[in-house]
C-alpha positions as CSV (number, residue, x, y, z in Angstrom):
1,X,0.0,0.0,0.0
2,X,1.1,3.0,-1.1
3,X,2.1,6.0,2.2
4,X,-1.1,8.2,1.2
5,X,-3.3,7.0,-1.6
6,X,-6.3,9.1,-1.4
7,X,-6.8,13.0,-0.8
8,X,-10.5,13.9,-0.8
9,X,-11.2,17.7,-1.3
10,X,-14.5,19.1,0.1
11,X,-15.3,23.0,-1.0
12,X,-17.6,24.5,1.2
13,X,-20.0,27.6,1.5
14,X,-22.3,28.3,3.9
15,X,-24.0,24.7,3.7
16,X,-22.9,23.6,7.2
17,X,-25.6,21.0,8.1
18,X,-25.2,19.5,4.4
19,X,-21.0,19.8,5.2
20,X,-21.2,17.5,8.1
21,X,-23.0,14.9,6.5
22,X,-20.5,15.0,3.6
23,X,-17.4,14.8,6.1
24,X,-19.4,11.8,7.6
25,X,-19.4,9.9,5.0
26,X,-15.8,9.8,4.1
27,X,-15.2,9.1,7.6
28,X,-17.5,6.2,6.8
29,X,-15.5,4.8,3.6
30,X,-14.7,0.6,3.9
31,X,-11.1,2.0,2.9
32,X,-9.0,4.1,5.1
33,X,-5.7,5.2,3.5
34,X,-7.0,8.7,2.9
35,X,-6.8,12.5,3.9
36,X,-9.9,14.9,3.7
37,X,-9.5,18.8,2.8
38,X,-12.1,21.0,3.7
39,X,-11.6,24.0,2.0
40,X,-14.0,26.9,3.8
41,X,-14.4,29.3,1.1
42,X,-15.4,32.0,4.0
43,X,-18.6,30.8,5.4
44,X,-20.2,32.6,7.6
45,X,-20.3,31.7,10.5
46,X,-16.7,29.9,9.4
47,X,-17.1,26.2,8.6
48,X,-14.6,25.3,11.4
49,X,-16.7,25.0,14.2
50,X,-18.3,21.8,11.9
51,X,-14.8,20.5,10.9
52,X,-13.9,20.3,15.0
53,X,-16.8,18.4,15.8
54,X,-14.7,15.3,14.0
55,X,-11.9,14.4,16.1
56,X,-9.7,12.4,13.3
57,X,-6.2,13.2,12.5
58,X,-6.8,12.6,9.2
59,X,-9.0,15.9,8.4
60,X,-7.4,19.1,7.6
61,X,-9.1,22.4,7.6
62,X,-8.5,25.8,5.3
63,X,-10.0,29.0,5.4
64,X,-9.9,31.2,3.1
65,X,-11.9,34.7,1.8
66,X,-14.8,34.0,-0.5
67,X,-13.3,33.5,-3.9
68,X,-15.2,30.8,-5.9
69,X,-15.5,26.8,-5.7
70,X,-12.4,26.9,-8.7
71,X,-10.3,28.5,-6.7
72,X,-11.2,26.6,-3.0
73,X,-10.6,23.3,-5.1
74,X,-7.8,24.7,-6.8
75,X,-5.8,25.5,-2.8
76,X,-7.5,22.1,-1.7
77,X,-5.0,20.3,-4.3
78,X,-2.0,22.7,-3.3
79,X,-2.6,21.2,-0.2
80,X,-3.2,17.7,-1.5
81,X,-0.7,14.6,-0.5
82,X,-2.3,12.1,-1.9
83,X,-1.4,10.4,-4.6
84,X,-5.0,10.1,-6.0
85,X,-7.0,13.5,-5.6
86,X,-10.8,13.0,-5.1
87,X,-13.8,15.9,-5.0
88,X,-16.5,16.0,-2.9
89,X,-19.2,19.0,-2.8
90,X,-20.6,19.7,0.3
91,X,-23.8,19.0,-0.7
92,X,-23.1,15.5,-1.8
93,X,-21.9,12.6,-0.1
94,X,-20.3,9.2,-1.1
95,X,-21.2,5.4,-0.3
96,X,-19.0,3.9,2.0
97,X,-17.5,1.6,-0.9
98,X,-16.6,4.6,-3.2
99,X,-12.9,4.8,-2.4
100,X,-12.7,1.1,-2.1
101,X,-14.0,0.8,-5.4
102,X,-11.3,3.0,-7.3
103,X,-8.3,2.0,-4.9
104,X,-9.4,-1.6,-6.7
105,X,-9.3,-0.2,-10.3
106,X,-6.3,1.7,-9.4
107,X,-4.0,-1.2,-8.1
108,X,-5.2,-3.8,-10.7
109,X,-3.6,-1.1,-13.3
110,X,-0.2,-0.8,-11.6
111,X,-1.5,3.0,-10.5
112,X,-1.8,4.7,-13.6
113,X,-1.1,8.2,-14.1
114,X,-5.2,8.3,-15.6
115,X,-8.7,9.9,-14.3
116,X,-10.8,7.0,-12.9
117,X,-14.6,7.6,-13.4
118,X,-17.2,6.2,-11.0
119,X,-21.0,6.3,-11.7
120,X,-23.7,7.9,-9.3
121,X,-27.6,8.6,-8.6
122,X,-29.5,11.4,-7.5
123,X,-31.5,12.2,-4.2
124,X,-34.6,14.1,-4.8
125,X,-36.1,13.5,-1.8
126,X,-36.5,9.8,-0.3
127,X,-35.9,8.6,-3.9
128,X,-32.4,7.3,-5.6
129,X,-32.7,8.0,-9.5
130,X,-29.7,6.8,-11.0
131,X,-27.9,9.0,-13.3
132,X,-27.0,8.5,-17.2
133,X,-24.2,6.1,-17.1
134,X,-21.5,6.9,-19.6
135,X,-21.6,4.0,-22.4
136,X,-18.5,2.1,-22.7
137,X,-18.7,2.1,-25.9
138,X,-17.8,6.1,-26.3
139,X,-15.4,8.1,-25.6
140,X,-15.2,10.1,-22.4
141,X,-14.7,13.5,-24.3
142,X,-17.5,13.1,-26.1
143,X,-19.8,11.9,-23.7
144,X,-18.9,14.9,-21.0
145,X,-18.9,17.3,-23.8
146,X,-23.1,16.1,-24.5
147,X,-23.8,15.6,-20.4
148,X,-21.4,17.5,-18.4
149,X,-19.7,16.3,-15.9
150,X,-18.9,17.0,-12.3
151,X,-15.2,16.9,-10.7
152,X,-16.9,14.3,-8.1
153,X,-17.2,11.8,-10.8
154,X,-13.6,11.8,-11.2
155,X,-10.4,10.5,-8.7
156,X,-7.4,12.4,-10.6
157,X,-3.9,11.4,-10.6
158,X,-1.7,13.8,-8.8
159,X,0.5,14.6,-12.0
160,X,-2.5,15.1,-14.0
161,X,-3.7,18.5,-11.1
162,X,-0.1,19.2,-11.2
163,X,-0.4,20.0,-15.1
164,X,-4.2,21.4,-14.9
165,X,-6.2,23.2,-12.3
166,X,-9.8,24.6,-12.2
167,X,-9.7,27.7,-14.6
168,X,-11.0,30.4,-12.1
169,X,-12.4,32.3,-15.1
170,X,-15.6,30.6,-15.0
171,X,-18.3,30.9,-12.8
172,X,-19.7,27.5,-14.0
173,X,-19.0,24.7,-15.8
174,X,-14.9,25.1,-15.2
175,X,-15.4,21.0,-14.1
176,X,-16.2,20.7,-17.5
177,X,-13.2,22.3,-18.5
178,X,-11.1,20.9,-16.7
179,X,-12.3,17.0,-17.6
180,X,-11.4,17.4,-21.1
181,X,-8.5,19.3,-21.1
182,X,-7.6,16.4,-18.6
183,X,-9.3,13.9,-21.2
184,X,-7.3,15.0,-23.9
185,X,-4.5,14.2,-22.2
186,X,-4.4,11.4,-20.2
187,X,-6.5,7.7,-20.2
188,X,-9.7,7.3,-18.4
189,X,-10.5,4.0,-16.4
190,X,-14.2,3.1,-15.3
191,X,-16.1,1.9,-12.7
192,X,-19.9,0.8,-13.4
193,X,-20.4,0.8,-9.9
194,X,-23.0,4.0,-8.3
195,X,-20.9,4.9,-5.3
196,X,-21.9,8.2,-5.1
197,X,-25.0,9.9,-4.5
198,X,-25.3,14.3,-5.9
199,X,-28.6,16.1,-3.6
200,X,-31.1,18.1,-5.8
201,X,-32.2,21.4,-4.2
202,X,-32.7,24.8,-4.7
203,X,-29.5,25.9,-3.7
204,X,-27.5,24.0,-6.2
205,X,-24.8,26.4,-7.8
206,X,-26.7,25.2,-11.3
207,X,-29.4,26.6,-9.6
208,X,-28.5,30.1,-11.1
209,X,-30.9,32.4,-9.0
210,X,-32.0,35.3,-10.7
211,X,-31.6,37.2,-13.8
212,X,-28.1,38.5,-13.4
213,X,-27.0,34.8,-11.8
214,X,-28.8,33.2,-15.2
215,X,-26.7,35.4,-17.8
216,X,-23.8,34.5,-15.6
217,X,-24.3,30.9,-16.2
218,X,-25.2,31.0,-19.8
219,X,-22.0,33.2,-21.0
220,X,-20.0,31.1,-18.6
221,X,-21.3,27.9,-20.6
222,X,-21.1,29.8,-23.8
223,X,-17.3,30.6,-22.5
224,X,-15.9,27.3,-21.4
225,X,-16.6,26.0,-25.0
226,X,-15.7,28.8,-26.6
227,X,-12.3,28.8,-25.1
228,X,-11.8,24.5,-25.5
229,X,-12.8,25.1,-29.3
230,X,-9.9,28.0,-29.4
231,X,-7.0,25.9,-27.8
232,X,-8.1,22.1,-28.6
233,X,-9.8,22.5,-32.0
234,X,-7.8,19.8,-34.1
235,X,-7.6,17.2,-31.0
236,X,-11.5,17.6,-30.1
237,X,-12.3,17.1,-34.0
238,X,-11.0,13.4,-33.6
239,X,-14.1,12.7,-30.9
240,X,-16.5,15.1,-31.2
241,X,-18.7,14.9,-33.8
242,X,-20.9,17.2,-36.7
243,X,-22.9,19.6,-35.0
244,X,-22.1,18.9,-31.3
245,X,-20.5,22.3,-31.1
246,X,-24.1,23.7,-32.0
247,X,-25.9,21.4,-29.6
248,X,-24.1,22.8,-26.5
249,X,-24.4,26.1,-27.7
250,X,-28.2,25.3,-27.7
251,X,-28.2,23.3,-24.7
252,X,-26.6,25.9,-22.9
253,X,-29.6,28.1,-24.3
254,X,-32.0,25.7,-23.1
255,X,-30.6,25.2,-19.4
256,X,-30.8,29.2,-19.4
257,X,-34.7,29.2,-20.8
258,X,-35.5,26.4,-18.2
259,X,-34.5,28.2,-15.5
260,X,-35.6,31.5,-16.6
261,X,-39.2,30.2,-17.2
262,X,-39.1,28.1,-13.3
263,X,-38.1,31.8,-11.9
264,X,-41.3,33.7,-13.8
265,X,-38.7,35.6,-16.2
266,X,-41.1,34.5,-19.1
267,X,-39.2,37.0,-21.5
268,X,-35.7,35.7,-20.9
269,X,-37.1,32.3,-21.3
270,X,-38.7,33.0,-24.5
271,X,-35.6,35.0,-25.7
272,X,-33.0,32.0,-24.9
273,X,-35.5,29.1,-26.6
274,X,-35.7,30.8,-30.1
275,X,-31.6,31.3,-30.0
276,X,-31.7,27.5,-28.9
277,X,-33.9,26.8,-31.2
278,X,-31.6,28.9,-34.1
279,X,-28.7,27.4,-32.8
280,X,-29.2,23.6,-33.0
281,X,-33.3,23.1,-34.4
282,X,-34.4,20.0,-33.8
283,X,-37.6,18.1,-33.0
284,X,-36.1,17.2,-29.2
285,X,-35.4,20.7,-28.9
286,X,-38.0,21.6,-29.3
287,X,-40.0,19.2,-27.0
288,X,-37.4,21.0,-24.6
289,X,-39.0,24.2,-25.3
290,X,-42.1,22.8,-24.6
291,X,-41.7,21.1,-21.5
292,X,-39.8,24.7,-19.9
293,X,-43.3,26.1,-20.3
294,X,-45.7,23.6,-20.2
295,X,-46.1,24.2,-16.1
296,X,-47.3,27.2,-17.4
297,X,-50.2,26.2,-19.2
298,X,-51.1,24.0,-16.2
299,X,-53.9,25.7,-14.1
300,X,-53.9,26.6,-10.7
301,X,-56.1,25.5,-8.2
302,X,-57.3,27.6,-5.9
303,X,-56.9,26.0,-2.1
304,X,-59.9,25.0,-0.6
């Protein structure tokens, strides 16, 4: 066994009830060799008086001023020992076999210098939904470029971090960012196994609240591919196919719309479909389109 094979880095902003439960359940993995960072991204009140209520040597703490989840990660792998560097949102929590589950991929490859992707399921309430597995039969690029992807999916090689960090540019999607420019470069391994469970609530940082918080998260989107497209061009040709540059473009209009339309901004979301639509027309598209409004055509009953 390797001195330090895990380092598990937990961002974390204001979500203190929601951090404990996260911390627990690294504390709870099958497999031990690890270190967790929690990386307070200044909470208020600070997230230290959570971290202290775990009395295990194996937990660090940093504080920091409010600067983004890119740049908390981005000091949590500075920090990092670990040969393997794992993320964890506070919000989200893993099954006590995650770990065990890559340290077993991980060893059976001689530790590669690679990204090792796990699979997960969603909590929207009492109920596990499992999440779209990535088919084995495509190619990680491609398949993060269509679904996104979040760092928590991923257990990173050291070297890999050491190369690329989080581009602190972005508001949002700089995990997706990161994957491929990580994918490009380096092997991926795969686990089928669901060892991780992502919460759905309001307060999700896809959640954009707002119209200010919505354009923020639609020219980030627009950004992060705009800026892969300008540095990776010929290498992302090789995986990505016809018309998938249009399809985030129009996805990106469509996750905009969607929430634009759930917040009452029926102007925005009307705005953003038609440049979907422009973008990347297409019968599912526009059964997207559809669907963002169709609560609105839905009556409301009046309480008895």
């Amino acid at each position: 066994m390797r001195k330090l094979l895990f380092s598990v880095i937990i961002p974390s902003y204001n979500r203190s009830k929601l951090l404990f439960e996260a911390i627990s359940s690294v504390l709870h993995q099958r497999y031990k060799n690890w270190e967790l960072i929690v990386v307070d991204d200044g909470s208020e009140p600070p997230a230290g008086s959570i971290v202290k209520q775990f009395d295990d040597e194996r937990i660090r703490y940093i504080r920091q001023e409010n600067s983004g989840k890119s740049a908390a990660r981005n000091r949590g792998i500075a920090a990092a020992e670990g040969e393997y560097i794992c993320f964890l949102d506070d919000d989200d929590f893993y099954d006590p076999y995650h770990l065990e589950s890559i340290a077993s991929i991980i060893q059976a490859a001689d530790y590669p210098v690679a990204l090792i992707r796990s699979e997960a399921h969603i909590q929207l309430g009492r109920i596990l939904k499992p999440l779209p597995r990535m088919p084995k039969n495509l190619n990680g690029i491609r398949f993060v470029w269509q679904r996104g992807a979040a760092p928590f999916f991923f257990c990173f090689h050291r070297d890999i971090l050491a190369k690329f960090r989080f581009d602190e540019r972005f508001a949002f999607a700089q995990d997706v960012h990161l994957i491929i420019r990580a994918l490009l470069h380096y092997p991926l391994y795969y686990t089928d196994k669901s060892t991780l469970a992502l919460r759905e609530h309001a307060q999700r940082s896809s959640n954009a609240q707002g119209r200010a918080q919505i354009r923020r998260l639609l020219e980030a989107r627009l950004g992060v591919a705009a800026d892969l497209m300008s540095q990776y061009e010929n290498q992302l040709s090789k995986f990505l196919k016809r018309g998938d540059w249009a399809q985030w473009k129009s996805r990106a209009y469509l996750r905009a719309a969607n929430l634009a339309c759930r917040q009452g901004y029926i102007g925005m979301g009307l705005r953003y479909s038609r440049l979907a639509l422009i973008k990347r027309p297409s019968w599912k598209n526009l059964w997207q389109v559809i669907r963002n409004f169709g609560h609105l055509l839905v009556p409301k009953t009046k309480a008895s």
